[in-house]
Legacy VTK file of the C-alpha trace (Angstrom):
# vtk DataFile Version 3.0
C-alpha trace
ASCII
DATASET POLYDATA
POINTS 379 float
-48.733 30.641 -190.493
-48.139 30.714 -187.271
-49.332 27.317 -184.858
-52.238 28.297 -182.365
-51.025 28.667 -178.808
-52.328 25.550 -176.833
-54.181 27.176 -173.980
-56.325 24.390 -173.539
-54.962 21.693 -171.291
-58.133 20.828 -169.250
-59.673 19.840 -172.477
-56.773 17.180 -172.804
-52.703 17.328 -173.097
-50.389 16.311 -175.992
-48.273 12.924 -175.134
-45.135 14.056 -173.451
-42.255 12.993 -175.216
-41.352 10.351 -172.257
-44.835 8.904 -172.447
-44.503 8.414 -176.197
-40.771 6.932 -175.767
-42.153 4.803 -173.536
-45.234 3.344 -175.567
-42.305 2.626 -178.254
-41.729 -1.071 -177.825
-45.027 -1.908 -177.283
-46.172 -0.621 -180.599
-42.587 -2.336 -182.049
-42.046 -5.853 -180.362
-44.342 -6.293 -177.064
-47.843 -7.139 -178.759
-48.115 -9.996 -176.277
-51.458 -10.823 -174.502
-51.172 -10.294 -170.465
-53.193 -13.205 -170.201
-51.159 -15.606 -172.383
-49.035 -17.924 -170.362
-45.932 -18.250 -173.256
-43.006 -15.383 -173.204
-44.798 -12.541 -175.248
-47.366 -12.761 -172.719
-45.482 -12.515 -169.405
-43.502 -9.362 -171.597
-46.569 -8.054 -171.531
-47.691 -8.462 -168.349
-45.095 -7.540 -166.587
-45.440 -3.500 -168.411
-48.758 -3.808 -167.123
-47.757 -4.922 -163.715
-45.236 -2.194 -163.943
-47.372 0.746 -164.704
-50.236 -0.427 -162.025
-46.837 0.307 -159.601
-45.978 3.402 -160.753
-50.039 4.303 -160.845
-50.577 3.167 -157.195
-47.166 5.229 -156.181
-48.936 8.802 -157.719
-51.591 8.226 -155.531
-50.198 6.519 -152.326
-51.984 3.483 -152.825
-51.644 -0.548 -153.567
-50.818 -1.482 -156.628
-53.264 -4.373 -156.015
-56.359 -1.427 -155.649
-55.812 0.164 -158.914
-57.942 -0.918 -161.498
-57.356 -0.019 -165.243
-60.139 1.367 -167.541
-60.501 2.874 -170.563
-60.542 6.757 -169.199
-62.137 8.784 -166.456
-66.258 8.679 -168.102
-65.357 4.316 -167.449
-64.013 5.025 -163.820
-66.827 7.095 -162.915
-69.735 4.871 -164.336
-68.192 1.721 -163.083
-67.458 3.397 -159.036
-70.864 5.335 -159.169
-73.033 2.436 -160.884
-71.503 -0.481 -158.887
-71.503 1.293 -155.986
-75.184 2.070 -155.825
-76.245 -1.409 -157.158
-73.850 -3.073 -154.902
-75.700 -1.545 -151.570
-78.767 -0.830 -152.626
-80.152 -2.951 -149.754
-78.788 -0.337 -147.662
-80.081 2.782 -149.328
-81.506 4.211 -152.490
-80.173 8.033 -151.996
-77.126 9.299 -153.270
-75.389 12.976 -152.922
-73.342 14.635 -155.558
-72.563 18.423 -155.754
-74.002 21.148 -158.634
-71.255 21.902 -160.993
-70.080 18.233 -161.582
-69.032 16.906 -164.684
-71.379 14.992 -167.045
-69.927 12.094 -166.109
-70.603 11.869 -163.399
-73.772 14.106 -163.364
-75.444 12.235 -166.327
-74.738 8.964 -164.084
-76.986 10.294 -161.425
-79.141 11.300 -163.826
-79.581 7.528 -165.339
-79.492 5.983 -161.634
-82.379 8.630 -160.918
-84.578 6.955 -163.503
-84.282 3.630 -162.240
-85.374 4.455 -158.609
-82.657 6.156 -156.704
-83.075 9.626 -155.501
-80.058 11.929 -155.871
-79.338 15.421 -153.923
-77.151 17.734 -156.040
-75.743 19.982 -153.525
-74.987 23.550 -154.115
-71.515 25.558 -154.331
-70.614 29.090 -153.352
-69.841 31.895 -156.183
-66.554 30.506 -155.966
-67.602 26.889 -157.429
-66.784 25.408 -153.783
-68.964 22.937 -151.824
-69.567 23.097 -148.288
-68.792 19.913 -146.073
-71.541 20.929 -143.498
-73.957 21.343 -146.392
-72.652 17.858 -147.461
-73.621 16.447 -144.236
-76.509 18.023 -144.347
-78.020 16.322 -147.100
-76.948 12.965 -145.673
-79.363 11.000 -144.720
-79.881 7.079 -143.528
-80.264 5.950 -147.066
-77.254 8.014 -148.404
-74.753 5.119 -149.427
-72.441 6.951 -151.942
-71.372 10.661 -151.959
-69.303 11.516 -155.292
-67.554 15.062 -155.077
-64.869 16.115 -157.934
-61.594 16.961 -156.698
-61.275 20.336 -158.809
-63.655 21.614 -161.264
-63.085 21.333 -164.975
-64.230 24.812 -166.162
-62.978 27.216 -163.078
-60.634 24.628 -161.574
-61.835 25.520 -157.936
-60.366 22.793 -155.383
-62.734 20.807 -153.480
-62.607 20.019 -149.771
-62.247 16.497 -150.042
-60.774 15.047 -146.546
-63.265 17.424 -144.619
-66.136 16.357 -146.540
-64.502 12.008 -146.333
-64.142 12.341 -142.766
-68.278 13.643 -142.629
-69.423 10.330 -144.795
-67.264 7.877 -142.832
-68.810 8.910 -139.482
-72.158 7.481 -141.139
-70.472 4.947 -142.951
-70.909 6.298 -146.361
-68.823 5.471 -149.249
-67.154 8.576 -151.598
-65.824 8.896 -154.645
-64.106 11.686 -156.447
-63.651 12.544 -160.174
-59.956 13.217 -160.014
-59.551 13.627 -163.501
-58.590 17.587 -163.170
-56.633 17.121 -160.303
-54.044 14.079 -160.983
-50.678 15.951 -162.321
-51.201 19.201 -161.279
-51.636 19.270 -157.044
-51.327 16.431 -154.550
-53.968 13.184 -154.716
-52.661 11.217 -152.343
-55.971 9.086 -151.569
-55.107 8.443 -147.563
-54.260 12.548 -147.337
-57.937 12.843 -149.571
-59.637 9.939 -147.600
-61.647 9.020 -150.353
-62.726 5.213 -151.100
-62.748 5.533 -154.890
-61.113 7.973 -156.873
-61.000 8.389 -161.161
-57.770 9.228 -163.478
-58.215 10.434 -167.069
-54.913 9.329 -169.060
-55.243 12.391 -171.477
-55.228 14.779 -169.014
-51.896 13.675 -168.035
-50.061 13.893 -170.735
-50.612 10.418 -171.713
-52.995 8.657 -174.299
-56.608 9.049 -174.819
-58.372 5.972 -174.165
-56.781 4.707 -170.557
-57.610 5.547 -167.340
-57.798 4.375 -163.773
-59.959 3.711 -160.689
-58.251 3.256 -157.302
-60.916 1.071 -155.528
-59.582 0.938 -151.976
-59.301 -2.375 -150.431
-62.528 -4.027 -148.859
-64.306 -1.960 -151.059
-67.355 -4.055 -152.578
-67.405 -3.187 -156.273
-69.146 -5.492 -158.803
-68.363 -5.009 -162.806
-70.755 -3.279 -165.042
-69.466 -5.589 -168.161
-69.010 -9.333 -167.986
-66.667 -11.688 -170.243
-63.205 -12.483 -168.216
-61.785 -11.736 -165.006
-59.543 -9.174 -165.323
-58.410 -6.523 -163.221
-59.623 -8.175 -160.322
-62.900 -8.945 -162.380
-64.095 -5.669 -162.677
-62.925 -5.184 -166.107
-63.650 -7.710 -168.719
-61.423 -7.614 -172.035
-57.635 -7.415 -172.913
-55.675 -4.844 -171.154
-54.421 -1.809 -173.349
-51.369 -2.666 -172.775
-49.952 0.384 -175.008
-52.186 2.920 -172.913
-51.511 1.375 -169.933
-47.644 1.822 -170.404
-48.404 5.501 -171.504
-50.432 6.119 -168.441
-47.622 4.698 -166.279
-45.103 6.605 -167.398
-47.099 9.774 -167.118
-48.025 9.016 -163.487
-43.909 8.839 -163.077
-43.971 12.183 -164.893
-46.357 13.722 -162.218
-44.692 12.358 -159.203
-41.089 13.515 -160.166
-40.521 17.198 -159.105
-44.672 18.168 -158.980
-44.249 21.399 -156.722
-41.536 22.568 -159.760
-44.335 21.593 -162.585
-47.098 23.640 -160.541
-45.561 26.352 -159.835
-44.246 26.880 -163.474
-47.938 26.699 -164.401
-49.407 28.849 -161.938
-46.719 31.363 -162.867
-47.762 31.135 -166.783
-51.451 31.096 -165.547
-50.949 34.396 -164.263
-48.799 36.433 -165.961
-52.181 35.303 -168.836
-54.388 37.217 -166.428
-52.267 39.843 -165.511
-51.261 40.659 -168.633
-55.318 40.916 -169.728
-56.303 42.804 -166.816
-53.567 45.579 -167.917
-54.730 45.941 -171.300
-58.683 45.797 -170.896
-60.996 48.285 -168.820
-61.286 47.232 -164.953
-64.748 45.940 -165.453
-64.236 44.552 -169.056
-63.267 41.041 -167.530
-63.907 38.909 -164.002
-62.070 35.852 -162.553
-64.708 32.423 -162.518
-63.883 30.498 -159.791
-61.396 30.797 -156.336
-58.580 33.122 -156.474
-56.573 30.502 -154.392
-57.955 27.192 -154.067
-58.115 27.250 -157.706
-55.955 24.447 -159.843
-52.251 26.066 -160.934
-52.924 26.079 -164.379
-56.709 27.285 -164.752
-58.322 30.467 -165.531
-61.806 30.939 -166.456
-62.462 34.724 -166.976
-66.000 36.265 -168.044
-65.593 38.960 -170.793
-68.439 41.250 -169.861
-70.933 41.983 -172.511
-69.471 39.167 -175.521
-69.619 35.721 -176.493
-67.528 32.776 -175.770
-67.728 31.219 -179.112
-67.570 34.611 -181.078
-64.725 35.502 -178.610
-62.902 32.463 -179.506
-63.407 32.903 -183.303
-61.762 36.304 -183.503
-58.756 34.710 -182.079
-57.769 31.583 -184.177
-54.327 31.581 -182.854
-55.490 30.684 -179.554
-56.633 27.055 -178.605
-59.245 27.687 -175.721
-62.278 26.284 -174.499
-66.029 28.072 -173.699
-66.458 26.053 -170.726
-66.196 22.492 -171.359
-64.345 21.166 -173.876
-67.543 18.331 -174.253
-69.885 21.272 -174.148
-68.579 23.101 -176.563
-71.379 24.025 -179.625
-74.251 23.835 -176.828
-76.493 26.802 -177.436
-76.588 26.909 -173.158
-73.822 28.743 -171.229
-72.203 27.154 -168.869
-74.512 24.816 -165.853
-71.089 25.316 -163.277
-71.605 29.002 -163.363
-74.999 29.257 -163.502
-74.947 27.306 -160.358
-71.758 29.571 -158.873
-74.321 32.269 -159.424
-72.173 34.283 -162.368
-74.076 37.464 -163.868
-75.404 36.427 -166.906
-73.617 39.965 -168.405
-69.786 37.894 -167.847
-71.254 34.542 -167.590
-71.845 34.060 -172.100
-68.589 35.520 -172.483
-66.955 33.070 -170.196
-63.594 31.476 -171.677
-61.371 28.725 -169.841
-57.962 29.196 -170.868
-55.263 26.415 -169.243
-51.432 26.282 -169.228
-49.454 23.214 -169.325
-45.768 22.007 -169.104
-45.240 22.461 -173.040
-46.344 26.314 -172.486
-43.496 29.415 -172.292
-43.815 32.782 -171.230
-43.670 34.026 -175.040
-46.664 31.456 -175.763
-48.288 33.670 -173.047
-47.765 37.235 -174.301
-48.292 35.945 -177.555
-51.849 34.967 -176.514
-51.932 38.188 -174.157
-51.841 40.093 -177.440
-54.401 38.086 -179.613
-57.374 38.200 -177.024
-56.895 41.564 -176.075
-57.353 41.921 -180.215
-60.489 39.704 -180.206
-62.088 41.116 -177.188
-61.401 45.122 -178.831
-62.576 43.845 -181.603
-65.860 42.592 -180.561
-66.569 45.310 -177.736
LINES 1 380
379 0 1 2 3 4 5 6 7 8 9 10 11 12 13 14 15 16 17 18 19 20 21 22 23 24 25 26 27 28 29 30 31 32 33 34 35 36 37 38 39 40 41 42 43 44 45 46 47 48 49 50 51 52 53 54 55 56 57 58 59 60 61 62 63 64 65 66 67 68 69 70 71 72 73 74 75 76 77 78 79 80 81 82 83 84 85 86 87 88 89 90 91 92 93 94 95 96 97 98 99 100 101 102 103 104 105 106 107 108 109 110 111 112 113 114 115 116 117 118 119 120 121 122 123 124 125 126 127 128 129 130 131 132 133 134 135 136 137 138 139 140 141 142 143 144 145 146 147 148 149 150 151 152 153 154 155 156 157 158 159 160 161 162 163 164 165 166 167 168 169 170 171 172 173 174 175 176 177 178 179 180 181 182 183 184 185 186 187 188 189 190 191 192 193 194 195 196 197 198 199 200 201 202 203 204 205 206 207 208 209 210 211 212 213 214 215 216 217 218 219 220 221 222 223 224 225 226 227 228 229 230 231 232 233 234 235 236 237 238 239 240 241 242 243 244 245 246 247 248 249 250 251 252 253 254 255 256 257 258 259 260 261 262 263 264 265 266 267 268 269 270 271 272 273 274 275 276 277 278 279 280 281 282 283 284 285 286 287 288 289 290 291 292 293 294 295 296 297 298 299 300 301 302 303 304 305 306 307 308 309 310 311 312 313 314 315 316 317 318 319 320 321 322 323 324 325 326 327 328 329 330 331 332 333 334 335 336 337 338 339 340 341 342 343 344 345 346 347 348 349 350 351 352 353 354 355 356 357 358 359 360 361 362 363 364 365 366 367 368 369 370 371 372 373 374 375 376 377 378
């Protein structure tokens, strides 16, 4: 039997090969602690210093104002949480958007039960925010505004450096969940002008279990766990050094040749949709989310009259997601296009099917043939 066709990417990305070559002599001879002060330890933290480099050059940064964590849910608690604690005495109110992801949403969810008020602005049918409804909700208490880069389910592009350059004139911090965004289109953090911004290392095509914050300089941030002072004392614990060299390498990865990787994507992302559209009635599917500020590799499409799950188990050789990949088994369609406003006739049969750099054009029209199967099937 055939292997399912890994359509499926947001939900998280094998190790590329070059990740996993590089990971090599850490799991073989460089088991050093960073913090030990004999050979095995400087071997050890010198990877580490090297992959904070090759981190900070992805995103145009410092190496000194990247801070490693275990994985993007870490780097959003710890900017969110120690943002709000840390200026509290300036505010209480904090501003997030509608179709975030749960963690960042479930954040300002915990940080709204201990006192802070929190104004979940909403997006356009397209899943986009707008900056002047941003500013809008801005008020003297606001300290922290925390806007995803690009949407996890319809991949929709946020306007980031409009929306930074609104919060600074008040003086108001803002983060991004980047965790989408990082490999696939540009995240340079001056170009973005945000003051915090979160990696996932598994949606990279390195491990699971790493991740990063870029905390930019003069940035107050205090740590949400205590125990040692690493990374810059926000971070207590020994450094995964094995993930951290994986997530390195993949930042390398991402910056070599990115406008080749994208476009190779976006090409595979549509020849998927095209190649639906001309085998199912007119009104049989819709696109979720932008048709151009839209991440290269994502397409959610609403199957008109099924069922996401049912959809998806017709077509076992396919590896796709019904929203979320953390959602996934909720009896509750999808929150992001409920709040996008999707008719609830496309929005149950809503699928989120993502290329990556391991996918081919025959992967494609293999999957081409096997939903157009499931959705006959079903109709």
């Amino acid at each position: 039997m055939e292997r399912p066709i890994y359509l499926d990417y947001n939900a998280t990305t094998p190790i590329h090969p070059e990740v996993a070559a590089a990971m090599r002599p850490v799991l073989d001879s460089t088991f050093g602690n960073p913090s030990s002060g004999h050979a095995y330890g400087r071997a050890a933290a010198a990877l580490v210093a090297t992959a904070r480099r090759q981190v900070a050059r992805l995103l145009g940064c410092d190496a000194d104002e990247v801070i490693f964590t275990g994985g993007g849910t870490e780097s959003n608690n710890l900017a969110i949480l120690g943002i709000a604690h840390a200026r509290r005495d300036l505010g209480n109110h904090l501003v997030t958007t509608a179709v975030e992801h749960p963690a960042v949403d479930q954040v300002m969810t915990h940080l709204e039960g201990r006192g802070f008020e929190v104004s979940r602005v909403a997006v356009d049918g397209y899943g986009r925010v707008d900056p002047q409804d941003v500013a809008a909700a801005l008020t003297p208490k606001t300290t922290l505004v925390s806007v995803m880069h690009a949407n996890n389910e319809v991949g929709t592009i946020m306007p980031l450096s409009e929306i930074a350059a609104l919060c600074h004139e008040r003086g108001v911090i803002l983060h991004t969940d980047a965790a989408q965004s990082v490999g696939k289109i540009p995240t340079a953090v001056n170009d973005l002008g945000v003051d915090l911004l979160s990696v996932a290392g598994h949606k990279l095509y390195a491990p699971k279990g790493v991740g990063a914050l870029y905390v930019r300089r003069n940035t107050t941030l205090p740590p949400l766990m205590h125990g040692a002072d690493h990374e810059r004392g926000l971070r207590p614990g020994t450094e995964n050094v094995l993930g951290i060299v994986g997530l390195g390498r993949a930042a390398t990865l991402a910056a070599k040749d990115p406008e080749s990787h994208a476009e190779h994507q976006r090409h595979l992302r549509d020849r998927l949709h095209q190649g639906l559209m001309a085998s199912l009635p007119a009104d049989a599917v819709r696109l979720n989310g932008h048709p151009t500020h839209r991440l290269p590799n994502t397409l959610n499409l609403g199957f008109r009259g099924l069922d996401a799950d049912a959809l998806l188990e017709s077509m076992p050789q396919v590896a796709a997601s019904a929203g979320a990949a953390c959602h996934t088994g909720d009896d509750a369609t999808s929150s992001v296009l409920g709040a996008m406003g999707v008719d609830a006739a496309y929005r149950a049969g809503s699928v989120r099917f993502s290329t990556g750099r391991l996918v081919t054009e025959a992967d494609v029209d293999r999957a081409v043939a096997h939903i157009v199967a499931a959705a006959q099937s079903l109709a």
